[in-house]
C-alpha positions in Angstrom: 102.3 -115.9 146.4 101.6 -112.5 144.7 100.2 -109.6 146.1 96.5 -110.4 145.2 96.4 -114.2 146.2 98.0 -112.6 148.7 95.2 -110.0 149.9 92.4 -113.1 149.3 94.4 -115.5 151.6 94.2 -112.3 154.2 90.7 -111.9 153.8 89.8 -115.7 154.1 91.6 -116.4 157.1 90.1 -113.4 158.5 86.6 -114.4 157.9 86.8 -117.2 159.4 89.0 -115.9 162.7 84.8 -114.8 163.2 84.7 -112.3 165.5 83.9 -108.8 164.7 87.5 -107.4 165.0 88.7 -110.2 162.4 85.8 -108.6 160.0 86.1 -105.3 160.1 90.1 -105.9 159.3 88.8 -108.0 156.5 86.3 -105.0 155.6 89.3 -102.5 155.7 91.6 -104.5 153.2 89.0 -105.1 151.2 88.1 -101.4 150.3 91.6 -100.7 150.1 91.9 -102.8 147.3 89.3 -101.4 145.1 90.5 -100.0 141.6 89.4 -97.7 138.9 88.4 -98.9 135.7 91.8 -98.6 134.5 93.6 -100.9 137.4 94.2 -97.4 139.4 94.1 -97.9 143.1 90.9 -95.6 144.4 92.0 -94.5 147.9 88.3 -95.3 149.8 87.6 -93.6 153.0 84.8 -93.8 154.5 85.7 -90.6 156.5 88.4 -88.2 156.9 89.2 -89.3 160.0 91.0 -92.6 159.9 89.6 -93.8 163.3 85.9 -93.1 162.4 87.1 -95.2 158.5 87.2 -98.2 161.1 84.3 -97.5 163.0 82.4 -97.4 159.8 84.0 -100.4 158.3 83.1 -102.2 161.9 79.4 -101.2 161.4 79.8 -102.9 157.7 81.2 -106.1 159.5 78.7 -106.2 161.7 75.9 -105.7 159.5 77.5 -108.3 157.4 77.8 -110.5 160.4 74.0 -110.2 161.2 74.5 -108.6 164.3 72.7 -105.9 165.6 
């Protein structure tokens, strides 16, 4: 298995752990896989702070999870 069928295995068996921990890890790996245009890896934090990057990719899985 490569790295990317690799990632997309995580992801899936994350989303459907279903609770909002499993998410937001799922949230996390996805945005650290985005790439640039060219295939560059783009380094996406949604803060400085690493702990408030998770609280903000928690709020993402929740909102994705239709919680309130």
């Amino acid at each position: 298995m490569n790295e990317e069928e690799w990632v997309k295995h995580s992801i899936k068996h994350l989303l459907e752990e279903n609770t909002k921990e499993s998410w937001t890890e799922a949230v996390c790996i996805a945005l650290s896989q985005l790439k640039d245009k060219d295939g560059k890896a783009l380094r996406v934090l949604l803060s400085n702070d690493y702990s408030e990057h998770i609280e903000r990719c928690a709020q993402i899985a929740k909102t994705l999870r239709g919680e309130k």
